[in-house]
C-alpha positions in Angstrom: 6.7 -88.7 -16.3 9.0 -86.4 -17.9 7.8 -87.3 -21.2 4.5 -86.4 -20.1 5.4 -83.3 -18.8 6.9 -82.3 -22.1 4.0 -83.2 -24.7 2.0 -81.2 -22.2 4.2 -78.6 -22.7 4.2 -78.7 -26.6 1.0 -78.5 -26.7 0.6 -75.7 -24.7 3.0 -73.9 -26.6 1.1 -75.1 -30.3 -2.1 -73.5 -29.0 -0.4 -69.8 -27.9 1.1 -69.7 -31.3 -2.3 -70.7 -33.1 -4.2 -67.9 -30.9 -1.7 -65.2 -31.6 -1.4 -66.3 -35.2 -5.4 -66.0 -35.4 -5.0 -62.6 -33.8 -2.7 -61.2 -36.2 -4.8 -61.6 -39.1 -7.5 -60.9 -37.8 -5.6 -57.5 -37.0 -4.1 -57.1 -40.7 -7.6 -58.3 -42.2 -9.1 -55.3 -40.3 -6.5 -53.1 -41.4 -7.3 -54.6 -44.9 -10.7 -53.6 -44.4 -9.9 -49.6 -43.6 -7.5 -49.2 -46.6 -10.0 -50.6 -49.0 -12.9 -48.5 -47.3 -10.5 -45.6 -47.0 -9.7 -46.3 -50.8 -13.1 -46.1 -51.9 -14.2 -43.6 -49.7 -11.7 -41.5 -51.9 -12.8 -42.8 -54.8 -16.1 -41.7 -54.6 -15.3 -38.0 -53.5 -13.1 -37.8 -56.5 -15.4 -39.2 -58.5 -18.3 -37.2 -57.6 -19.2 -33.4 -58.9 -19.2 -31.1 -56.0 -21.3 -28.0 -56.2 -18.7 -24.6 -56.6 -19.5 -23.6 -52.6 -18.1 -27.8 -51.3 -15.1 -26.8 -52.9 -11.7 -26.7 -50.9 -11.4 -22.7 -50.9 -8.7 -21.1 -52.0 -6.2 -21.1 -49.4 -5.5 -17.8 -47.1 -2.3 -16.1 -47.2 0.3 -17.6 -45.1 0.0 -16.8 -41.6 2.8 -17.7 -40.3 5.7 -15.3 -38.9 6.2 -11.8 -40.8 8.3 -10.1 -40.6 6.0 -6.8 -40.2 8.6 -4.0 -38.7 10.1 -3.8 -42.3 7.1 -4.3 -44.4 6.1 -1.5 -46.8 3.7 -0.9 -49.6 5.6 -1.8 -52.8 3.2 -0.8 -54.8 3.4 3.0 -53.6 7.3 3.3 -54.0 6.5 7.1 -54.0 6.4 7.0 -50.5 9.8 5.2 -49.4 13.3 6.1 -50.7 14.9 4.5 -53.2 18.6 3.2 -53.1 21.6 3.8 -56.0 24.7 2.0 -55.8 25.8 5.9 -55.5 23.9 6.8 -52.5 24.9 3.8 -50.7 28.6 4.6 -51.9 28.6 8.5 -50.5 26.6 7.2 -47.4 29.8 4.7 -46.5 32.2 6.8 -47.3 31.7 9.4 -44.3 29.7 6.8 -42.2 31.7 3.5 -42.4 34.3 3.3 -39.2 37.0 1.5 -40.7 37.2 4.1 -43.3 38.2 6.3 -40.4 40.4 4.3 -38.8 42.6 3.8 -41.4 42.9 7.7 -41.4 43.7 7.8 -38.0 46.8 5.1 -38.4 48.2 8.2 -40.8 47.6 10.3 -38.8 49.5 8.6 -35.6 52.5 7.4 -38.4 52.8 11.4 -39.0 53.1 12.4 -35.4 55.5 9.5 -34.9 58.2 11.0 -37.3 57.1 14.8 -35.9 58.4 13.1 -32.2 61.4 10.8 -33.8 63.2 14.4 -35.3 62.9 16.2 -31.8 65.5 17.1 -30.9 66.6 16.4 -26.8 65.9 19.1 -24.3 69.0 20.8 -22.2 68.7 19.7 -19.0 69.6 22.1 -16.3 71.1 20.9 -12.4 71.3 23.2 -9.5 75.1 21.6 -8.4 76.4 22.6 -4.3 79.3 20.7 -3.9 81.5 20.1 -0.9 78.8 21.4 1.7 80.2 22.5 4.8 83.7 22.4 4.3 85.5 24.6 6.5 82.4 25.8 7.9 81.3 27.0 4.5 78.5 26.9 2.6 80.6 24.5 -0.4 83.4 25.2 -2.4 80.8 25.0 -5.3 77.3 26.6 -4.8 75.6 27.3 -8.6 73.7 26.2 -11.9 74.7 24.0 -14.7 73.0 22.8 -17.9 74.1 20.2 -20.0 72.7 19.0 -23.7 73.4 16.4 -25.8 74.5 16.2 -29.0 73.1 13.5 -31.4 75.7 12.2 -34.1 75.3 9.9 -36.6 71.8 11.6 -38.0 70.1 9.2 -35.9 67.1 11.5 -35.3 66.8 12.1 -39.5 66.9 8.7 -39.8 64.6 8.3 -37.4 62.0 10.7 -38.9 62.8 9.2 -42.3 61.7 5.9 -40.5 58.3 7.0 -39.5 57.5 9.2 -42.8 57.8 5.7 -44.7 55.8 4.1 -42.2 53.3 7.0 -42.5 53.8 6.0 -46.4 52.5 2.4 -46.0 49.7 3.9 -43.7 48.4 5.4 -46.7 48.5 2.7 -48.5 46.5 0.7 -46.4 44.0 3.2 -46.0 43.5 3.0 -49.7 43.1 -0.6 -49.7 40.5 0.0 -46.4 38.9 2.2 -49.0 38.4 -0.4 -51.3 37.4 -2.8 -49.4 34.6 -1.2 -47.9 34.0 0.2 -51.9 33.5 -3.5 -53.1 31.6 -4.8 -49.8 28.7 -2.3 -50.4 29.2 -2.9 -54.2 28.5 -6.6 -53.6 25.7 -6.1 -51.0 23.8 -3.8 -53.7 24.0 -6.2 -55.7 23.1 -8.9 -54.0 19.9 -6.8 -53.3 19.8 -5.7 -56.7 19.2 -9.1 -57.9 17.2 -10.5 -55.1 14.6 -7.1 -55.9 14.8 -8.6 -59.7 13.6 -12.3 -58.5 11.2 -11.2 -56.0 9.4 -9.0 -59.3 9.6 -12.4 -60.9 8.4 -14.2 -57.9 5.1 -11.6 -58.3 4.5 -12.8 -61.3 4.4 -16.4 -61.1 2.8 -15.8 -57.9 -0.1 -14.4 -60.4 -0.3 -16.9 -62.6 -0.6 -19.6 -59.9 -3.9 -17.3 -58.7 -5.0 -17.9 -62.2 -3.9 -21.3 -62.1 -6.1 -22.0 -59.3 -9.3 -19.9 -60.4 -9.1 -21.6 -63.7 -8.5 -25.1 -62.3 -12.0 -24.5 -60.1 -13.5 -23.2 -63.6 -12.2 -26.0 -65.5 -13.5 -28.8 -62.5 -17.3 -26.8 -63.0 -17.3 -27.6 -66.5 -16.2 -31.1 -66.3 -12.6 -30.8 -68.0 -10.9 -31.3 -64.3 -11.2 -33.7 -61.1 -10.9 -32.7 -57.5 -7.1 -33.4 -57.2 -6.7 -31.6 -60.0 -7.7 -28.3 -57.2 -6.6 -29.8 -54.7 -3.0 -29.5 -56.6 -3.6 -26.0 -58.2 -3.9 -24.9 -54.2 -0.6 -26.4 -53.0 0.9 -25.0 -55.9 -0.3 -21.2 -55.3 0.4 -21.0 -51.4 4.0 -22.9 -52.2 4.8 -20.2 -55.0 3.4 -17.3 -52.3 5.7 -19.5 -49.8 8.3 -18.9 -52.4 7.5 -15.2 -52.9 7.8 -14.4 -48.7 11.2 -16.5 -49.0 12.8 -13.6 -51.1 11.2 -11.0 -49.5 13.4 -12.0 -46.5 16.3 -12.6 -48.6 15.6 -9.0 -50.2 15.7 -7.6 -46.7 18.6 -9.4 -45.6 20.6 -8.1 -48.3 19.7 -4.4 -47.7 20.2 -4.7 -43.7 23.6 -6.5 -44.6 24.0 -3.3 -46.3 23.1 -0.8 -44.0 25.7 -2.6 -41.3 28.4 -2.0 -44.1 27.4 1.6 -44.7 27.4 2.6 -41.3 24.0 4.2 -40.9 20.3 2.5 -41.1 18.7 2.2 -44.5 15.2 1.6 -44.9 13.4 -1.4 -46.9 12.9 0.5 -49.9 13.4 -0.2 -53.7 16.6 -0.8 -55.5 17.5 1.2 -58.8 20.5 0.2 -60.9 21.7 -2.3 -64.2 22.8 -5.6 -63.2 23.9 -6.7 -67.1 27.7 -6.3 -66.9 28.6 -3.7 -69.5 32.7 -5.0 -70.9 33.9 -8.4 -70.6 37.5 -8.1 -68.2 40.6 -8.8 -69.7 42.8 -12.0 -69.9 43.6 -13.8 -66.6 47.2 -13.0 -67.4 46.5 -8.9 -68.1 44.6 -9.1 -64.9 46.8 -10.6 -62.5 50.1 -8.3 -64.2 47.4 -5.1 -63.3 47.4 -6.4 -59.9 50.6 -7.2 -58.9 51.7 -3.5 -60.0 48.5 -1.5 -59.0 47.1 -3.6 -56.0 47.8 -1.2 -52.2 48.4 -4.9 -50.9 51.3 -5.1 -52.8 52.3 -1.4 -52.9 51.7 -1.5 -48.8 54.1 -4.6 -48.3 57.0 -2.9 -50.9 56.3 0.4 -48.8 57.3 -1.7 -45.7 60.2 -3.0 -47.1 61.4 0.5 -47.3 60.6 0.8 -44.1 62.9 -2.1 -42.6 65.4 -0.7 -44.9 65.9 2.2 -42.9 65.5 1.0 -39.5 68.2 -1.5 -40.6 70.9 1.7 -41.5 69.1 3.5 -38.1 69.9 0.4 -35.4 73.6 0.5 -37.5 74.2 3.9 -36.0 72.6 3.4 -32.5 75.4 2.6 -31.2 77.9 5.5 -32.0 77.8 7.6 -28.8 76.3 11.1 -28.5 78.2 13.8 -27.1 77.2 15.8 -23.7 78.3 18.9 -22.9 77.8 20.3 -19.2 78.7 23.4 -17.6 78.1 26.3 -15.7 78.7 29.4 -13.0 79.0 28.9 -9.4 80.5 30.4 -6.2 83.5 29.4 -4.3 82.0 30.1 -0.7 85.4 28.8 0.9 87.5 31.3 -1.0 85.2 33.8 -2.1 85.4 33.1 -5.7 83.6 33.1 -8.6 84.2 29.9 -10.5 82.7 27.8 -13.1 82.4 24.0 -14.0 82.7 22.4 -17.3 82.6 18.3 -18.8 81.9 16.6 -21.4 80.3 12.9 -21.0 80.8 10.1 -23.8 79.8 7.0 -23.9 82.4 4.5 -24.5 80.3 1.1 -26.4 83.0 -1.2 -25.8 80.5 -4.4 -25.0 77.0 -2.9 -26.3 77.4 -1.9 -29.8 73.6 -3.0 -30.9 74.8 -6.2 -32.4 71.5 -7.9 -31.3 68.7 -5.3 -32.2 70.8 -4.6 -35.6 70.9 -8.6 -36.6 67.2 -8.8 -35.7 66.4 -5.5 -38.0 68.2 -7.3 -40.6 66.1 -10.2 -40.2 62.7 -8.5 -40.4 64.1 -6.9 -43.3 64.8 -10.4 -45.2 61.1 -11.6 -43.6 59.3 -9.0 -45.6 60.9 -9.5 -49.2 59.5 -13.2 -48.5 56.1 -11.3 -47.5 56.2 -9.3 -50.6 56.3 -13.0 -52.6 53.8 -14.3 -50.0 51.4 -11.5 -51.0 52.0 -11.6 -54.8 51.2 -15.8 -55.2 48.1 -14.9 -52.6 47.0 -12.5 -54.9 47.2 -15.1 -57.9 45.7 -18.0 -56.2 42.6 -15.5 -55.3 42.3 -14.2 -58.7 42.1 -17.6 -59.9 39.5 -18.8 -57.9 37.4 -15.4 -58.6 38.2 -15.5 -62.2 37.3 -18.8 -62.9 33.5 -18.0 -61.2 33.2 -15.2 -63.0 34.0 -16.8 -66.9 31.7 -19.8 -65.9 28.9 -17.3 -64.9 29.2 -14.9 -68.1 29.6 -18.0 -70.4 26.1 -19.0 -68.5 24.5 -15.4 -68.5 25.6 -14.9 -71.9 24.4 -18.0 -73.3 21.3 -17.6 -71.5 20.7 -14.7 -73.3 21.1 -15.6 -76.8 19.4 -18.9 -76.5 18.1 -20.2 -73.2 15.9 -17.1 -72.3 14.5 -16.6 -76.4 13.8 -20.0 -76.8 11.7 -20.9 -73.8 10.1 -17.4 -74.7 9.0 -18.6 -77.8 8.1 -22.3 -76.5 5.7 -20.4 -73.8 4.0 -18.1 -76.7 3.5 -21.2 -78.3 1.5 -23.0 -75.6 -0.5 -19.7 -75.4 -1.4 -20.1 -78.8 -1.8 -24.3 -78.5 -4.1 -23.9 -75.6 -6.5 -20.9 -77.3 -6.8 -22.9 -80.2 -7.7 -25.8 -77.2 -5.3 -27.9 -78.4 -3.7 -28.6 -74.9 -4.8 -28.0 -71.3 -3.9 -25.1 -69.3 -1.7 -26.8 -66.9 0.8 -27.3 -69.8 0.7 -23.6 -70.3 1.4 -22.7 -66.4 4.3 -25.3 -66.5 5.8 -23.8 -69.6 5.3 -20.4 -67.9 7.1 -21.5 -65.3 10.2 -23.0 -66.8 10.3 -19.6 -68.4 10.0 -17.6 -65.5 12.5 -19.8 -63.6 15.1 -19.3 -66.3 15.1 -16.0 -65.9 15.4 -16.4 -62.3 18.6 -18.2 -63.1 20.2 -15.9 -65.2 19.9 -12.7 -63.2 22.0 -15.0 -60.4 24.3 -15.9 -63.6 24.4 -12.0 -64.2 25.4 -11.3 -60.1 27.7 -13.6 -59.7 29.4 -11.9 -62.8 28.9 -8.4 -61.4 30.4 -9.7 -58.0 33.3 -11.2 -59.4 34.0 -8.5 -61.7 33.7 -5.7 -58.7 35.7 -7.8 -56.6 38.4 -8.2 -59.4 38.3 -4.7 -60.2 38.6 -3.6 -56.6 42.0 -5.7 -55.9 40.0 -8.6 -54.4 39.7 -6.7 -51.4 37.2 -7.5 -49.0 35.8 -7.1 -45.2 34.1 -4.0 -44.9 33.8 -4.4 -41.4 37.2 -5.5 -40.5 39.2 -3.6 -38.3 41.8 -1.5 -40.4 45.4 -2.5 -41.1 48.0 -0.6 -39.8 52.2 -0.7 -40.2 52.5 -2.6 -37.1 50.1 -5.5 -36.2 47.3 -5.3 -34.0 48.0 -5.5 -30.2 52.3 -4.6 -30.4 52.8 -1.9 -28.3 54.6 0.3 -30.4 54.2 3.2 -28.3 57.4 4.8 -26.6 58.8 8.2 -25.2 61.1 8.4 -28.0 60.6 6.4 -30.9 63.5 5.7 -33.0 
């Protein structure tokens, strides 16, 4: 019975997997069927002439987002204004905030040492003393004033203090100065070079136009197929796709450069040279140059000074002024006129600034590490910037004494090759093309050289936009009554 069962059950499962094997190819045979009507369905269309108006038109402009509240005619540049690394430069220089704050931290260094040099006010007591003795008003009813008497020159040391500190303000300012100086340098250039690639851009944009119209010519007289169009179109809307793309980059690069400047530019032209015009001098001359010029460097030695001092002023904190007190009264238990008179010391048997002394000393050994710190920091950042800017000269340079003249010559060449209809027309547009695109290349060869070179010219400085240094860091309240 079980056996039974079992065949019954074989067989059962035999004829499923018969049925669904039937199915499936009958399913791929049909899908067989499509590709090889879908294949010479193709076929024919390519194969066949179309009249000019069956076609595939040329393809619209793209109509996707714009980015139309910054749009303007390029054509009529007569109409918007034109930017020179020398506008934008005057335009940051009142405008850009940082600029100002770093004026304002010499500023605040200067009243600091104006405060520190002050010298303490007399202080004047109304003194009764004794009140109702006797039934009198006081043996003592009158005035006294009392003044102390700094020693030590801790108030000149004091000032001396905060005129040094006022010292390193400056020099930070100066480096502030530069940094916004080589942030809107960069940015120019960066839109410099992206108004260079988008002319470029124009141009190939132009000859894929002519591309297409001649491809449609070519396919009337026989000398093209379909795909042949069908090609030339993707190629023009990708190269207008590619023309839009800079345009955005073109106005990133200015807006980038209006937040650095401080005040709104407009999308207009760009005027200056982007060809660097002297090679920079060894790595070695550059980094000596910067080390003894840099206001990083200068700032940091300034501040060294600075710990200096307070160093010799916590030594003398502790030697005690002198205060002198005294005045007239009236004796109202004797009828007397009489007078009081004291002096007031301070005797620093267990406070003698040990502790604030010993940690003035330390900051003072902490910065001649910061002065190293900020001399190998300088060196590994030239490094880095030097070694872009060699490899893009050697490029740029090379680019212009062979790259860019022989492809010149290779693409007058196919001019000539394809008048005398010795090749086609799409071997002209691709030489065109590897032209074009080398020139593309080398005016980014020739900004990153202008980049580096303004960045290693300006002390590698950078951050426009960042809040400005001061003596003390940000958030230490530094603020007191008295500073000393």
């Amino acid at each position: 019975m079980k056996r039974r069962l079992l065949h019954l059950l074989i067989a059962l499962t035999a004829t499923t997997t018969y049925q669904s094997a039937v199915a499936q190819d009958a399913s791929m045979g049909q899908m067989m069927s499509m590709d090889r009507s879908m294949t010479q369905s193709l076929g024919g269309v390519d194969d066949q002439v179309l009249p000019e108006s069956d076609l595939p038109p040329l393809p619209d402009m793209p109509s996707g987002f714009a980015d139309f509240d910054t749009a303007y005619d390029y054509t009529d540049n007569a109409t918007v204004e034109i930017h020179t690394l020398e506008t934008v430069l005057a335009l940051a220089a009142g405008n850009n905030p940082t600029i100002q704050q770093a004026r304002l931290h010499v500023s605040a260094e200067t009243s600091k040492a104006l405060q520190a040099g002050l010298y303490p006010n007399p202080v004047l007591m109304y003194v009764g003393e004794k009140i109702g003795s006797d039934g009198s008003a006081g043996e003592f009813q009158g005035f006294e004033v009392s003044q102390r008497f700094v020693t030590a020159g801790k108030l000149q040391l004091s000032r001396l203090k905060y005129r040094q500190r006022a010292h390193v303000s400056e020099h930070l300012a100066i480096a502030q100065t530069y940094r916004v100086t080589n942030a809107v340098e960069v940015q120019f250039i960066e839109a410099l070079a992206a108004s260079m690639r988008l002319e470029l851009q124009r141009e190939i944009e132009k000859t894929a136009e002519d591309g297409a119209v001649t491809t449609r010519e070519q396919y009337n007289q026989g000398q093209a197929n379909l795909t042949a169009v069908r090609r030339a179109n993707v190629m023009l809307q990708k190269q207008r796709l590619e023309r839009m793309a800079t345009e955005n980059e073109y106005r990133d690069a200015l807006r980038r450069l209006s937040a650095i400047v401080g005040v709104p530019l407009s999308i207009g032209p760009t005027e200056g040279e982007l060809r660097p015009s002297n090679a920079l001098e060894s790595f070695d001359s550059v980094l000596s140059r910067l080390i003894l010029e840099s206001p990083e460097v200068l700032a940091v030695r300034a501040k060294l000074r600075v710990d200096q001092t307070t160093v010799r002023r916590e030594q003398v904190e502790w030697i005690p002024d002198i205060t002198i007190q005294g005045g007239p009264g009236y004796n109202f238990s004797n009828g007397d006129d009489v007078y009081n008179a004291g002096v007031q010391i301070e005797l620093p048997i267990y406070d003698r600034n040990q502790g604030t002394i010993r940690q003035a000393c330390q900051d003072l050994r902490r910065q001649q590490f910061e002065i190293q710190r900020i001399e190998l920091h300088l060196k590994e950042r030239l490094a880095s910037a030097y070694r872009t800017y060699a490899t893009a000269l050697q490029h740029a340079t090379e680019y212009d004494r062979v790259v860019i003249p022989e492809l010149r010559a290779a693409y007058r060449q196919l001019l000539v090759s394809y008048k005398d209809n010795r090749i086609a027309w799409p071997d002209v547009l691709e030489g065109q093309r590897d032209y074009f695109q080398a020139r593309m290349e080398q005016i980014d060869q020739f900004k990153h050289v202008r980049q580096q070179e303004t960045m290693i010219n300006g002390f590698l400085l950078d951050g426009g936009l960042m809040a400005a240094e001061g003596p003390v860091p940000p958030g230490h309240i530094d603020a007191v009554a008295k500073p000393r």
